[in-house]
Structures are given as structure tokens and as C-alpha cells.
N, C-alpha and C positions, 0 to 999 in steps of 0.2 A: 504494500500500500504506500503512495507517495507522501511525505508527510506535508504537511499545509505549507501555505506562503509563508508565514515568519518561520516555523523552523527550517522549511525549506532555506532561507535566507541565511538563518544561523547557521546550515549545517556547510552550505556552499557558497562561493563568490560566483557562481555562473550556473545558467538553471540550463548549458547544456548536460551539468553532472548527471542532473536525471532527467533529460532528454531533449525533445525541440524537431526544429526542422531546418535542416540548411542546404543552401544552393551550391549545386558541386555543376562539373560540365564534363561529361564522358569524354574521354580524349582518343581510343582509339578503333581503329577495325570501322565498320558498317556503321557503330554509334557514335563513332567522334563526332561532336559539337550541341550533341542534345543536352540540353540544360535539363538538369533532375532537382528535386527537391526530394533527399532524403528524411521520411516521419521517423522519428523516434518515440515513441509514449513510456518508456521506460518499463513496462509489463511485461515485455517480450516482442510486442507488437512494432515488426518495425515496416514499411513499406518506403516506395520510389514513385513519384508526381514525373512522369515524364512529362516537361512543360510543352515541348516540341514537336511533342505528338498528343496533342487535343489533350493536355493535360490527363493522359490516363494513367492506370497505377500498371510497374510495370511487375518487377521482383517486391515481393509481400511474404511474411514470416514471422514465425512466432516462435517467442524461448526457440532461436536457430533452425526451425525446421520448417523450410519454404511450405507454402502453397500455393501461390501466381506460379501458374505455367511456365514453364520456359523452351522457347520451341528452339528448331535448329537457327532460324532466323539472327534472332538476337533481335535487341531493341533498333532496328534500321533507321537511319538518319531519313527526312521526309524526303531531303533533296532527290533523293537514289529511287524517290518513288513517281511509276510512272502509271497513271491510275483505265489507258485506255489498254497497256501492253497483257498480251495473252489471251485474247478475246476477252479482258476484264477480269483476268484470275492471277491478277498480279500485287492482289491484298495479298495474297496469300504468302508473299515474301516478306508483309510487312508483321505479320500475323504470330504475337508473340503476349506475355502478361496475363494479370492479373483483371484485367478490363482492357478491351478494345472495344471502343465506342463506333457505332455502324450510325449511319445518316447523314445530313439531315433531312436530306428530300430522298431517301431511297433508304433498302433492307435488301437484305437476302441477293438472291442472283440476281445479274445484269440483264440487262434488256434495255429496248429503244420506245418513249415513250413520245407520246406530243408535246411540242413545247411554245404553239401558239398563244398561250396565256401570256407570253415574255412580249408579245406584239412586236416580232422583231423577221421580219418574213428572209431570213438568210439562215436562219434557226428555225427550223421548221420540225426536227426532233430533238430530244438531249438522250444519249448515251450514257446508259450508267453499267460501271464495275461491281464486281462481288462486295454489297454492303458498303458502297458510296464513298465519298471522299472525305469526310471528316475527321476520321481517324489519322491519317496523314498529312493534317495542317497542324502547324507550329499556332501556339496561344502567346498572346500579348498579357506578361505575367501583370496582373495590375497589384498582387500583392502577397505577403507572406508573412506567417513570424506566429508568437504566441502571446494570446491575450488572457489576462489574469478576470475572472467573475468571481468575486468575494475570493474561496477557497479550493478554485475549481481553476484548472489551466487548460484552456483550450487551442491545437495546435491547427493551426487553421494555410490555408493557401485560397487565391483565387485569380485565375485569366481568364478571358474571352478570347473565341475560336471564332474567326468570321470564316464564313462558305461563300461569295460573292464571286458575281461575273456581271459584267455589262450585258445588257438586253437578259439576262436571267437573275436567278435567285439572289438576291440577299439576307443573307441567313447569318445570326448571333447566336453560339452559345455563350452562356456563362456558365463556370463551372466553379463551386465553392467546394473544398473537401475539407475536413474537420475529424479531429481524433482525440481526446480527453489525455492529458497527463498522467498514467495508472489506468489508463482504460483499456479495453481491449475490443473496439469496435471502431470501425471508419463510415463517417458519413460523407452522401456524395448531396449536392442539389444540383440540381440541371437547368437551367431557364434557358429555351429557346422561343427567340424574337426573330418575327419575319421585319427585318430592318426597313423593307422596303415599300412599296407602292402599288403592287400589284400580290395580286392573292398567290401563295405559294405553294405548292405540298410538301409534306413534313411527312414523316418517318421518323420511326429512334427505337433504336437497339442495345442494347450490352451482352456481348459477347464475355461472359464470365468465366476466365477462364481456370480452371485447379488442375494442378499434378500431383507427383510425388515431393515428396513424400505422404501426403495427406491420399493423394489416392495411391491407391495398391490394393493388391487380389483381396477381395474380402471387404475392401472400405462400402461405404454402401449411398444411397441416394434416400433423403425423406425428404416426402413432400404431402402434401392434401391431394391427391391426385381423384377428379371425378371419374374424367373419362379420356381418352387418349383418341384424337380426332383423324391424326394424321402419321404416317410413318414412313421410313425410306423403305423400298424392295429389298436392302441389306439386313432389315432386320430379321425380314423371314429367312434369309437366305445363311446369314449367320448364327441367326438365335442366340446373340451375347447376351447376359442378362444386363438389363439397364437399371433394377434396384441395387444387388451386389456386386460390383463389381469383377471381371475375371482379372488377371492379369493382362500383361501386354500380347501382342501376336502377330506375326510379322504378315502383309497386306493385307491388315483389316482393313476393311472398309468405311467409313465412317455410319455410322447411326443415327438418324435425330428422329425427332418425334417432337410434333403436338400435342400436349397435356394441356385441359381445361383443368384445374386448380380451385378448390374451394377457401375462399378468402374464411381469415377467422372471424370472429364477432366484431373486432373494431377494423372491421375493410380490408386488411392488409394478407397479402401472398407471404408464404413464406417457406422456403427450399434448402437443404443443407446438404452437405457432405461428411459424411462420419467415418473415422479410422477409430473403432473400439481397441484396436491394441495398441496407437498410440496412445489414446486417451485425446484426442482432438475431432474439434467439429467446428465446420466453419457453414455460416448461416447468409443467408440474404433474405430483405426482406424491404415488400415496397407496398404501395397501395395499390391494390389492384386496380381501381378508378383511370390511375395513369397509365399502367402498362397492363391491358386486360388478357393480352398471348402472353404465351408461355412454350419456351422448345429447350428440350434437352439432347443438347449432342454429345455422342460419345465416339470418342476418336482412340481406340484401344491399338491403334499399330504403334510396333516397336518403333523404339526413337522419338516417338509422338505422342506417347503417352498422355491423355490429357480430357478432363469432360468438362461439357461446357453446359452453363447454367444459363439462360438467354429471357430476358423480361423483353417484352414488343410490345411496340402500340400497336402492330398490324399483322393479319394470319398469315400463316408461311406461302400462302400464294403470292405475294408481291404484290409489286409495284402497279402493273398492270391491268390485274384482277382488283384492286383495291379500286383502280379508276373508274374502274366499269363498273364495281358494283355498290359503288358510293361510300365508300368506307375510308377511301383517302380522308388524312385532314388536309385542309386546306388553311390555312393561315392568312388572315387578312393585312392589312397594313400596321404595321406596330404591333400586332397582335403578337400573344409568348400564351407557351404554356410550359410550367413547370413540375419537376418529377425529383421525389425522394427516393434513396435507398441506402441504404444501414449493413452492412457488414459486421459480424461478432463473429468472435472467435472463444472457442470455451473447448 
């Protein structure tokens, strides 16, 4: 337990002795020049604010024993990212963490949509990649550090990520992330603002992503699960279990599924990952109001070890299908809508 502000003071000259948040800058390979803001919460709980990549969290860990994913990638510099290459499956290089944010005007697979709304008759479609371009914009840091409330320290970060093109979208996120001194949970807020003057569509995703050591053969999935709506052909074809865990397996397939989710009594989803022989369980939880899908991917090939935990505002048919069948949001001028979710770790 961290002790208060005055003995905190008494007991050190600098409150990074029991922990904080500072701006370091990767210097080599694929991530040299991504500014990170390393949390500290002195718990065990320590995590990485990639600011340069849409401020998401990249390496996340508790009492030393990771749980952000870490794929062969590594944390990729955005520069190096080209978001039309590989018929649009070239997120998939960038594709690495503890959170990779998908949107803001698109999800899931590419495809070619109308883009007469931008009133700009030379753009007559927009092309989107695997899970849109946001993930891959650098955030303008507006700020960082730790603020004291009475007896309580809160370690906090915030930038804004703009999506912007001439004759198209202008799109704001702000992202604030927040974590308690002694605590052992991270909080994210999302505010996306259509900057601009013409109606937009919006999409948002979190690609949540856990490995080992948290997962491993036996680790398991809870959830409220009602009903399971939707599934890859891999699953019949593999039959992995998606509550327990197998091990790894060299050209798995990947897995996902659509699970409808029963919110608890005060509104909120809520999903975890449990290692019973570590003793660890890592939670998420959001309102279901803001993000009403729900997909679980499981990526069990060797080297890639990895499951993903995914809150949507829209069903796994896209982009497309949302168009047609009125389910897109549309965002009017100045219009936001914002989105909670809570990480614990126990």
C-alpha cells in the first residue's frame, strides 16, 4: 500500500521512488523515435503510452510478468507505415501491444466505400485498410505528469490524434489515460469529435491484445456470454476451445467470433483472462451503451501467441453493411461521442 502524501514526502525527496510517469524516446530498430511515456503505479502495475502511435498502450505488466502482446512486429515507427500497401493488410506489420486502436471512420476489413458526402467529385470512393488508419498517427502530446487529490495520486497522460484530409474526414480523438499510485487498474477515455462540417462516419474499435505469460495452455476466457452470433469457418474446422485455452500450434488459423454479452445490472460488459496457476487475471470493462459488439479473436499459432479481446460500436460485417443497413454512425459537425474502459488487474 503506498503511504499518503506527507509521509510519502517524509519518507522521499522525489515521488518517482514510488513511481510516476516519464517520457523516454525508443532509439533503435523499426521503433526508433516513438516517444513512450512509461506508467509506473508502484503495485507492480507498470505499462508504455506509445504517444506516436495514437497514444496506445504498448508492453503492460504486472509484479514483472507481461501481459500486452508482443508480436514479431515490435512497436513500428508510423513513418514505415504505408496504410494502402498489400491490398490493405499492411496493419498487420504494425500490429503489436496491449491496445491497438482501429478507426475512426472504419473497422475490421478493407473495402471501397462512397465518398460523395466529402462533395468533392475527384473522390468519388475512399479506400480503407485492415481496421483504418488511426492506429498509425503520431498524437500531439498536450500533456502528462501526476496530480495529487487530497491522499490519492493520480498518474494521468493526454494527446489528441487528428484523422484529417482535405475534401474528406476531419476527425479528433482525445485520449486521456489515468492509473492510481498503488492501484492496479488503467483507465482509458476516448472523445471522438467530427472537427468538421460535413457529416462523417465513425467506427471504433480496441483490439485488446494479451499473451504470455498470462495466456498459456489452461489460462481461460470469462465472460456473460448470451449467445455467439457469428464465427470464422476455422472454428469448425479447428475446434480450439475458445473458453480454455490450448497451447500454441504451428499454422493455426486464427479464430474470432461474435458474442452478444449480457451487460451487469449497472450497464457495463465485462471480459477477462485468467491464469489460475499464476494467480493472475486481467479484466476489461466498459458500458455496453458505447460499445454494444463484442468479438473475441484467438490467434493460437506458434510465435503469435496471442487473444484478442475487441469492444465495437459496429457488427463484424463492416463498413459496408453498416451503410446499407443504417447502423453506421454518422457524426454531424462538432458532434463527439465518448467511450470508457477500465482495465484491472488482480
Amino acid at each position: 500500500m503506498t503511504p499518503d502524501r506527507r509521509r510519502l514526502a517524509e519518507l522521499t525527496g522525489d515521488l518517482s521512488a514510488a513511481g510516476g510517469v516519464r517520457l523516454v524516446t525508443l532509439g533503435d530498430g523499426l521503433e526508433r523515435g516513438i516517444r513512450t511515456l512509461e506508467f509506473r503505479t508502484g503495485s507492480g502495475l507498470a505499462f508504455d503510452v506509445l504517444v506516436d502511435r495514437c497514444m496506445d498502450i504498448g508492453h503492460a505488466e504486472h509484479a514483472g510478468r507481461a501481459f500486452g502482446w508482443r508480436s514479431p512486429t515490435g512497436f513500428r515507427h508510423p513513418g514505415l507505415h504505408e496504410t494502402a500497401d498489400e491490398d490493405g493488410l499492411s496493419w498487420l506489420r504494425s500490429f503489436s501491444g496491449l491496445i491497438v486502436t482501429a478507426g475512426l471512420d472504419h473497422t475490421l476489413f478493407g473495402g471501397e466505400v462512397p465518398a460523395d458526402g466529402y462533395r468533392y467529385p475527384p473522390r468519388q470512393t475512399v479506400r480503407h485498410g485492415l481496421h483504418g488508419r488511426v492506429g498509425n498517427i503520431p498524437a500531439r502530446l498536450t500533456g502528462y505528469g501526476e496530480r495529487w487529490e487530497g491522499d490519492r495520486c493520480v498518474l494521468w497522460a493526454e494527446g489528441e490524434v487528428r484523422q484529417a484530409a482535405v475534401f474528406a474526414e476531419n476527425l479528433r480523438l482525445v485520449r486521456r489515460i489515468e492509473a492510481d499510485l498503488g492501484g492496479d487498474e488503467i483507465r482509458l477515455v476516448d472523445t471522438v469529435t467530427n472537427a468538421g462540417f460535413e457529416p462523417a462516419p465513425h467506427m471504433f474499435l480496441y483490439h485488446i491484445n494479451l499473451g504470455w505469460p498470462l495466456l498459456d495452455e489452461g489460462a481461460r476466457f470469462e465472460a456473460d456470454i448470451r449467445e455467439t452470433l457469428w464465427q470464422t469457418d476455422s472454428v469448425a474446422e479447428q475446434k480450439a476451445d475458445h473458453i480454455t485455452f490450448p497451447g500454441p500450434a504451428p499454422g493455426f488459423v486464427e479464430q474470432v467470433y461474435e458474442h452478444v454479452l449480457n451487460p451487469g445490472d449497472d450497464g457495463m460488459h465485462r471480459v477477462a483472462v485468467v491464469n489460475d496457476r499464476l494467480g493472475m487475471k486481467v479484466g476489461v470493462e466498459w458500458p455496453a451503451a458505447e460499445f454494444p459488439y463484442f468479438f473475441e479473436w484467438l490467434n493460437l499459432r506458434s510465435g503469435n501467441y496471442a487473444v484478442g479481446l475487441e469492444p465495437s460500436t459496429h457488427h463484424v460485417s463492416g463498413d459496408a453493411a453498416a451503410r446499407e443497413d443504417g447502423s453506421m454512425i454518422w457524426l454531424g459537425p462538432l458532434e463527439s461521442r465518448v467511450y470508457h474502459t477500465t482495465f484491472r488487474v488482480s
